[in-house]
KOLTORMI-214336 format. One record per residue: residue number from 1; residue in three letters; x, y, z of N, C-alpha, C, CB in turn. Coordinates in steps of 0.2 Angstrom, whole numbers. Glycine has a CB too. Layout:
# KOLTORMI-214336
+-----+---------+-------+-------+-------+-------+-------+-------+-------+-------+-------+-------+-------+-------+
| num | residuo |   n.x |   n.y |   n.z |  ca.x |  ca.y |  ca.z |   c.x |   c.y |   c.z |  cb.x |  cb.y |  cb.z |
+-----+---------+-------+-------+-------+-------+-------+-------+-------+-------+-------+-------+-------+-------+
| NUM |     ALA |     X |     Y |     Z |     X |     Y |     Z |     X |     Y |     Z |     X |     Y |     Z |
...
+-----+---------+-------+-------+-------+-------+-------+-------+-------+-------+-------+-------+-------+-------+
This chain:
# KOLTORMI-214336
+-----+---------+-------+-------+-------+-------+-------+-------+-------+-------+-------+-------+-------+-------+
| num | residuo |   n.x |   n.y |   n.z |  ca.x |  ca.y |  ca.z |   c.x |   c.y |   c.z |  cb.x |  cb.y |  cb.z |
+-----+---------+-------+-------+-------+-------+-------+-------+-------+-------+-------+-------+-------+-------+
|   1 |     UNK |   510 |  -604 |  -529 |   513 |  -603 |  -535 |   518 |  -597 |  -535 |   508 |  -602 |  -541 |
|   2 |     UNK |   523 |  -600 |  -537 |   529 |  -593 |  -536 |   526 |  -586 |  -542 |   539 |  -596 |  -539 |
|   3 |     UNK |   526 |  -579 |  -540 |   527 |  -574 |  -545 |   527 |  -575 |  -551 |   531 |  -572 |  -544 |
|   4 |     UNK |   533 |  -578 |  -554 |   537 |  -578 |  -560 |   534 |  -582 |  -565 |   542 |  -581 |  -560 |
|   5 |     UNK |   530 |  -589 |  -560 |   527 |  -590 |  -565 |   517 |  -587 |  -565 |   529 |  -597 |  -565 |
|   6 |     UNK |   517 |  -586 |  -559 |   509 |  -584 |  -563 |   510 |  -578 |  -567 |   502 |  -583 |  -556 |
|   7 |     UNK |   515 |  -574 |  -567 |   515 |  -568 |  -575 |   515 |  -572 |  -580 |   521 |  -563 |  -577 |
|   8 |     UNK |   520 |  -578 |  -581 |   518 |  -582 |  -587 |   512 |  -586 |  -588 |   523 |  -586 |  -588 |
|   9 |     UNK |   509 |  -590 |  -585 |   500 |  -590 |  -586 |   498 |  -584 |  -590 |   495 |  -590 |  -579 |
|  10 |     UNK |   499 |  -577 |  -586 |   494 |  -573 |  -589 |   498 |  -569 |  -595 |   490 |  -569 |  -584 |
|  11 |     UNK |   505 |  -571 |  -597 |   505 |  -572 |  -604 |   502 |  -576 |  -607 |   511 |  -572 |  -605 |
|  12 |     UNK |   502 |  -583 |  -605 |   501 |  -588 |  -610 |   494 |  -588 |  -611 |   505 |  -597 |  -609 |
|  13 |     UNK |   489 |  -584 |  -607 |   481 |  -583 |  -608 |   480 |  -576 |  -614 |   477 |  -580 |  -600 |
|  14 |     UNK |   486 |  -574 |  -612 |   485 |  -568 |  -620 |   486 |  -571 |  -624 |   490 |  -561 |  -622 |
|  15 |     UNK |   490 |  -574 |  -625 |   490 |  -577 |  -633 |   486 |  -582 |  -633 |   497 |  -580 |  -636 |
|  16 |     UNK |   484 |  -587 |  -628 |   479 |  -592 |  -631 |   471 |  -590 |  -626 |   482 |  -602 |  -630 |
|  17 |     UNK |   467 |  -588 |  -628 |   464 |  -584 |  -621 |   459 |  -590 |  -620 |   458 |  -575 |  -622 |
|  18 |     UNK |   456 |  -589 |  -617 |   449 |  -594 |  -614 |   447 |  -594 |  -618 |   443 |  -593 |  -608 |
|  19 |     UNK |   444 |  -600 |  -619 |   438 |  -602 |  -623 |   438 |  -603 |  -633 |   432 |  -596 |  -621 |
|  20 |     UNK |   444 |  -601 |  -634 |   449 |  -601 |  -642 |   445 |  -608 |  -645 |   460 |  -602 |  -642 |
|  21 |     UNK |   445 |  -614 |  -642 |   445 |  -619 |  -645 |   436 |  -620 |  -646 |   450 |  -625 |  -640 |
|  22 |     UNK |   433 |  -619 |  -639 |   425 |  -618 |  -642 |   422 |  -614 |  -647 |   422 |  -615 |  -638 |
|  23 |     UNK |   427 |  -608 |  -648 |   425 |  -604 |  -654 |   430 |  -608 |  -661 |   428 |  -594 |  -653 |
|  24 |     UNK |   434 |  -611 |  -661 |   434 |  -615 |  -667 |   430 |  -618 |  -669 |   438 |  -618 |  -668 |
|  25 |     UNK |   429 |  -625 |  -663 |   424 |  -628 |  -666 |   416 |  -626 |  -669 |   424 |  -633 |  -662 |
|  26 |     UNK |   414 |  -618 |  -665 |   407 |  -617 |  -669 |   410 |  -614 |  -675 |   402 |  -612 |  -665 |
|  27 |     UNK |   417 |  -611 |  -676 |   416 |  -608 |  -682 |   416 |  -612 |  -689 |   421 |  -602 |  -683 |
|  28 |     UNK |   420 |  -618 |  -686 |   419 |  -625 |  -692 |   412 |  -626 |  -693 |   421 |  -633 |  -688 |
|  29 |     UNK |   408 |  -626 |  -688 |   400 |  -628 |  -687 |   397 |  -623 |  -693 |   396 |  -625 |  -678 |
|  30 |     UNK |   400 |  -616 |  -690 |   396 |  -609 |  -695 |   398 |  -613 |  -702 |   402 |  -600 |  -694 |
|  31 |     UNK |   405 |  -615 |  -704 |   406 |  -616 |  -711 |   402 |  -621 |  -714 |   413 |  -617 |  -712 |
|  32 |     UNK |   401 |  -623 |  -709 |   399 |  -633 |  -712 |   390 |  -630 |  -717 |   397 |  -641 |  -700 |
|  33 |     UNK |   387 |  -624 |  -712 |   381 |  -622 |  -714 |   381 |  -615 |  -718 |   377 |  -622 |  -709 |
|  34 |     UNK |   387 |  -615 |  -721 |   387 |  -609 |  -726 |   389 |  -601 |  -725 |   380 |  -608 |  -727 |
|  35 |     UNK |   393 |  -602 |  -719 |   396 |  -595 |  -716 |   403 |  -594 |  -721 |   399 |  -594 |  -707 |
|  36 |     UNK |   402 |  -588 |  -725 |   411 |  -588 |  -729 |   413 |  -580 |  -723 |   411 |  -585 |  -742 |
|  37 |     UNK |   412 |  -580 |  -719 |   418 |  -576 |  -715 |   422 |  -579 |  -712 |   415 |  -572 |  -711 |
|  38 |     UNK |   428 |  -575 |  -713 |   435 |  -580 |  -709 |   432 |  -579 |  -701 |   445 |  -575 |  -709 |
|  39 |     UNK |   436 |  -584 |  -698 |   434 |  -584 |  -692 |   439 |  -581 |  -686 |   432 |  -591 |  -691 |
|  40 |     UNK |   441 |  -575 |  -689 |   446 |  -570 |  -684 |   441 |  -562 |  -686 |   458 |  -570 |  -688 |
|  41 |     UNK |   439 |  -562 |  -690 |   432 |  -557 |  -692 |   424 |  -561 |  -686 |   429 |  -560 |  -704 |
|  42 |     UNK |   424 |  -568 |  -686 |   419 |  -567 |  -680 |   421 |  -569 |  -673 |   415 |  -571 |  -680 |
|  43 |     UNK |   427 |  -570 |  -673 |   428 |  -572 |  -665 |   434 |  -569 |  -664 |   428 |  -579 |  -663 |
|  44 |     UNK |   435 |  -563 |  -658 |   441 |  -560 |  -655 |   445 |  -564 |  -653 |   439 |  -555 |  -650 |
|  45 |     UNK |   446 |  -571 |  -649 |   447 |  -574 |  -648 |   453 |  -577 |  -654 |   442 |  -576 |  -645 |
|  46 |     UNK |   451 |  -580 |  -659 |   451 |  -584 |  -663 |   459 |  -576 |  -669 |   440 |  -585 |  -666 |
|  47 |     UNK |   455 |  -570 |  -667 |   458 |  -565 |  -670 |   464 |  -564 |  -667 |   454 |  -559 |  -670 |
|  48 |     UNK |   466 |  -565 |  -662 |   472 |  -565 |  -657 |   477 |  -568 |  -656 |   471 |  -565 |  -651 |
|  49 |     UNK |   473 |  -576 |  -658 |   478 |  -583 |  -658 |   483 |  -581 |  -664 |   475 |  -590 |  -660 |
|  50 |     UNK |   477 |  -577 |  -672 |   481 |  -576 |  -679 |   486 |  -573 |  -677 |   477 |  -573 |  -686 |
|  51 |     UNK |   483 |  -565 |  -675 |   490 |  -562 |  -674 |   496 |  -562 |  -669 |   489 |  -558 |  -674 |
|  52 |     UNK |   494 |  -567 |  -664 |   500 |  -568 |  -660 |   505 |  -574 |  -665 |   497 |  -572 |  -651 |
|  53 |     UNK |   501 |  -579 |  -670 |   506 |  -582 |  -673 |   510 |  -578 |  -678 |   504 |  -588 |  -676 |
|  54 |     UNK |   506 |  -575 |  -682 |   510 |  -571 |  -687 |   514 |  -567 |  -681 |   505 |  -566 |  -693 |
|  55 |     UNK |   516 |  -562 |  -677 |   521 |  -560 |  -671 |   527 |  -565 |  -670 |   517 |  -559 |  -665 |
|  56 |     UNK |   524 |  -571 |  -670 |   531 |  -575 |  -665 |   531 |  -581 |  -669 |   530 |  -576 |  -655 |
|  57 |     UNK |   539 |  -582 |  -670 |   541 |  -588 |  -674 |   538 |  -593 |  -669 |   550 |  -588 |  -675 |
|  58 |     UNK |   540 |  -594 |  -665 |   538 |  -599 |  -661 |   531 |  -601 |  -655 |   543 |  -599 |  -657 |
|  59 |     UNK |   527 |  -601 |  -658 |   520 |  -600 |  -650 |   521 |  -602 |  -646 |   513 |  -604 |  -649 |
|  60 |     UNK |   523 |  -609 |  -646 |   523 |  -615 |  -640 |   530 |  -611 |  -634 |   527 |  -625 |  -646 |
|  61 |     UNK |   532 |  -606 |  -636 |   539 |  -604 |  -631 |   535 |  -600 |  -624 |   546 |  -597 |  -636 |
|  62 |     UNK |   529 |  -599 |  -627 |   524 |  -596 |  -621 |   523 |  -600 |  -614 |   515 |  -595 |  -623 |
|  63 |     UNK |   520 |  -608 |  -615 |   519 |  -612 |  -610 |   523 |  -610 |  -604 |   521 |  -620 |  -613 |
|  64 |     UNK |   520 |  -610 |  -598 |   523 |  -608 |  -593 |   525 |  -616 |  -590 |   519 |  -604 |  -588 |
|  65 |     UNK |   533 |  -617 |  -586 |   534 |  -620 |  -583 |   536 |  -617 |  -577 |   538 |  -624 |  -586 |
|  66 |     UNK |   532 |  -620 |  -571 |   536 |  -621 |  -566 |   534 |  -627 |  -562 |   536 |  -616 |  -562 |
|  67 |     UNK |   533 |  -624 |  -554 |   532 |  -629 |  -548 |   525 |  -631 |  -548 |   535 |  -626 |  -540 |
|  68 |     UNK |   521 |  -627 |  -549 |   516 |  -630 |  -549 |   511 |  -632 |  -555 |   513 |  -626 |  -546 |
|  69 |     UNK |   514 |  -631 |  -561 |   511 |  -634 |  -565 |   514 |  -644 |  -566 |   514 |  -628 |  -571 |
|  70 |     UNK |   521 |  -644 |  -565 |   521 |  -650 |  -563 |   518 |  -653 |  -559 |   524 |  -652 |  -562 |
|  71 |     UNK |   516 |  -650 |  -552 |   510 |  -654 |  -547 |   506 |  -657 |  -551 |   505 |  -649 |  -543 |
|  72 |     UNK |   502 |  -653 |  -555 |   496 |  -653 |  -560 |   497 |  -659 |  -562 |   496 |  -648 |  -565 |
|  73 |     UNK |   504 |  -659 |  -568 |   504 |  -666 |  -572 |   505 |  -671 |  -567 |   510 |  -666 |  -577 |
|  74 |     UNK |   507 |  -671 |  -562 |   510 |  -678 |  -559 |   504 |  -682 |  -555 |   518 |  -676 |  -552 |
|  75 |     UNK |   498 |  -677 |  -554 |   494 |  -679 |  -551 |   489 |  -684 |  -554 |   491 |  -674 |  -548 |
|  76 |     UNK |   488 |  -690 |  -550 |   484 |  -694 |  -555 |   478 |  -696 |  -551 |   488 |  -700 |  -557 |
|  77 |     UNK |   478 |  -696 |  -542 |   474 |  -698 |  -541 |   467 |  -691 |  -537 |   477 |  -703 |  -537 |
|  78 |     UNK |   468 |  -686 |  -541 |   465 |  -681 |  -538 |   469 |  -678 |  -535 |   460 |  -683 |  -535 |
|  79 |     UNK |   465 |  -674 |  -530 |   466 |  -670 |  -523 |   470 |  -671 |  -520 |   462 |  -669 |  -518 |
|  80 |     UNK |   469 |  -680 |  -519 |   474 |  -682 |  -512 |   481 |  -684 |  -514 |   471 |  -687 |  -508 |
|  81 |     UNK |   481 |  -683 |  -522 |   490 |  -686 |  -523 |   493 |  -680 |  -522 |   493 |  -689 |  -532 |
|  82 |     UNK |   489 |  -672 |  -522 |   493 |  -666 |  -523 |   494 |  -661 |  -516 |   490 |  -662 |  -528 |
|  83 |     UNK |   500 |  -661 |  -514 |   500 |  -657 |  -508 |   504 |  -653 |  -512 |   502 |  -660 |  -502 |
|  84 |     UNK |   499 |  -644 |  -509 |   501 |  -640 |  -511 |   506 |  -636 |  -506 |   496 |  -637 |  -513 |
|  85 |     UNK |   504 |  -639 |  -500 |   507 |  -634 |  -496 |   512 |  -637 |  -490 |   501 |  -629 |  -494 |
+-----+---------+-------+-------+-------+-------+-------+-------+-------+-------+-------+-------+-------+-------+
């Protein structure tokens, strides 16, 4: 993976970090059983996405593209459709 793009990965992990989507769905869970706290008050995660969207007109302009992220998509049969090297 060239340079250029693994700094964009770890841009696009600031703004959407690990694990965001697990903490939504418990904090739905939380609501469903009576939690009225927002859920950027219980999850840092969750608090990072709000303010990375209110920062930037556009989220989606984070996604990293390069050479090895298309490997990724094009690969259908596993390991052995992808030669890295």
């Amino acid at each position: 993976m060239p340079y250029t793009e693994l700094v964009k990965w770890v841009e696009y992990f600031k703004l959407r970090p690990v694990g965001w989507r697990e903490d939504q769905r418990t904090y739905l869970t939380l609501r469903t059983q009576g939690v009225k706290a927002n859920a950027e008050d219980i999850f840092p995660t969750l608090r990072l996405i709000k303010i990375n969207e209110i920062n930037s007109q556009k989220p989606d302009q984070a996604v990293p593209k390069g050479t090895f992220l298309e490997k990724l998509r094009n690969a259908t049969k596993g390991d052995s459709d992808v030669n890295l090297f």
